[in-house]
Structure formats: structure tokens, C-alpha cells
C-alpha positions in Angstrom: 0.0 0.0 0.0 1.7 3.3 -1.0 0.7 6.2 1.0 0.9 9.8 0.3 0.7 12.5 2.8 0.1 15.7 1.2 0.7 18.9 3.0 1.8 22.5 2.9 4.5 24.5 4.9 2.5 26.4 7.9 -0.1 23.6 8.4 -0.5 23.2 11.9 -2.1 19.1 11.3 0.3 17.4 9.4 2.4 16.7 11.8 0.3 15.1 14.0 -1.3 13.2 10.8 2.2 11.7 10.2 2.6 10.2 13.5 -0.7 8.5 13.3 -0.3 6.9 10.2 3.0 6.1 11.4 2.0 5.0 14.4 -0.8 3.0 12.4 1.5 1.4 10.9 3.5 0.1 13.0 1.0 -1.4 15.8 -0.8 -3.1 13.2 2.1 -4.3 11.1 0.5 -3.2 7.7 3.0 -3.2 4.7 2.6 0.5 4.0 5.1 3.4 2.9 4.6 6.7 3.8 5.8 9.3 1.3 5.4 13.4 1.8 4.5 15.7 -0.8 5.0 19.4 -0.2 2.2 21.5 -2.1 4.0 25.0 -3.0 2.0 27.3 -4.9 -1.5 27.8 -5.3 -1.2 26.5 -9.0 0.5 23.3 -8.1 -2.9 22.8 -5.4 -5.4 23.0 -8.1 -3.3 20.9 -10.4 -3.1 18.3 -8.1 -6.9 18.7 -7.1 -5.5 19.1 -3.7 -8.0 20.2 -1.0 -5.7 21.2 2.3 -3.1 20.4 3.7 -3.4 17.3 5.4 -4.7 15.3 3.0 -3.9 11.7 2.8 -3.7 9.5 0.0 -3.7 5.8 -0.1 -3.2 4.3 -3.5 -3.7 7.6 -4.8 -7.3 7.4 -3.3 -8.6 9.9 -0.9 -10.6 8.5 1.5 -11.8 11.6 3.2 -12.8 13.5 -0.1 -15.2 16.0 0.0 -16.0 17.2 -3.8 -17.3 20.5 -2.2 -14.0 21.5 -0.7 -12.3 24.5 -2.7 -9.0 23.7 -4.3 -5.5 25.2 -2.9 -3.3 26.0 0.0 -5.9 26.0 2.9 -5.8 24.0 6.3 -8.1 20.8 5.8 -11.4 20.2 8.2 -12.2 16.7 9.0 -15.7 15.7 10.3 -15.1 13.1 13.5 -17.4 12.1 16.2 -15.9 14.7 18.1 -16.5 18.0 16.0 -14.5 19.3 12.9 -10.6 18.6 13.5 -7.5 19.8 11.6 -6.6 15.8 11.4 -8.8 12.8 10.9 -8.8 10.8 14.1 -6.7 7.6 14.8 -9.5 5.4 14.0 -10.5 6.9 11.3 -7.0 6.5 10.1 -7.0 3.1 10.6 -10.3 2.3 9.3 -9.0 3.8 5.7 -5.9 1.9 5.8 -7.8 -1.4 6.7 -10.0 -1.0 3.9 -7.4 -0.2 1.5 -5.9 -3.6 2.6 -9.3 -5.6 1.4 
């Protein structure tokens, strides 16, 4: 499973994204690579159809996509049981990555 973790300098959530997916990976042994992409410029964000920074990638799928969201260098909401959050939660994480393994 080839992961991508798409981000831009200034975001406050990729950080803590990263560890959880590395985390993720670890505790449940998944055969997984984690690759970073830094999105620069406002142009290379719509090219990519990226929609904040983080988003995360898994087999070039996003799991978390919201058609709606605008396009470009923005901070990235995620809905969870607990409210909107910068990062998707841990088990959120880990139910994408388990399904990506079916």
C-alpha cells in the first residue's frame, strides 16, 4: 500500500497526521510506505486537485474526499465524532488503511 501525505508548509495538522499513520502502521504491522508531498503554490494545489493540507492518499485514493471543498493552499477540516478537527482521528485512520488492505 503506497501512501501519500500531502501537505503544505505552515499547516499546523500534518504533523500530528504523520505520526498517526505512522503509528498506524507500526501497531498493526501493515505493509505500507509513507511518502510526503509538499504542495507549494497555489497552482500546483489545483493541479493536483489538492484540498488542504493534510490530505492523505492511499493508493492515490482519498478516502476523506469532499468534492465540495475548494481547491489550494488551505488547512483541511475533518468531520469526526468529536466535531470538525485539523486531522482525521486515529480510527478513522485506521479504518481507511484497513480497507485499502481488502
Amino acid at each position: 500500500m503506497d501512501i501519500t501525505l500531502q501537505y503544505f508548509d505552515g499547516c499546523p495538522s500534518w504533523e500530528t497526521t504523520s505520526a498517526d499513520l505512522r503509528d498506524l502502521i507500526e501497531e498493526h504491522h501493515l505493509a505500507a510506505q509513507v511518502r510526503y508531498q509538499l504542495i507549494e503554490t497555489t497552482e500546483s494545489a489545483i493541479e493536483l486537485g489538492f484540498r488542504g493540507s493534510p490530505t492523505v492518499l492511499i493508493d492515490d485514493v482519498d478516502p476523506f474526499a469532499d468534492p465540495e471543498a475548494p481547491l489550494g493552499l488551505s488547512c483541511r477540516l475533518y468531520a469526526t465524532p468529536g466535531g470538525l478537527a485539523g486531522s482525521p482521528t486515529r480510527r478513522q485512520l485506521l479504518d481507511a488503511l484497513l480497507a485499502a488492505c481488502r
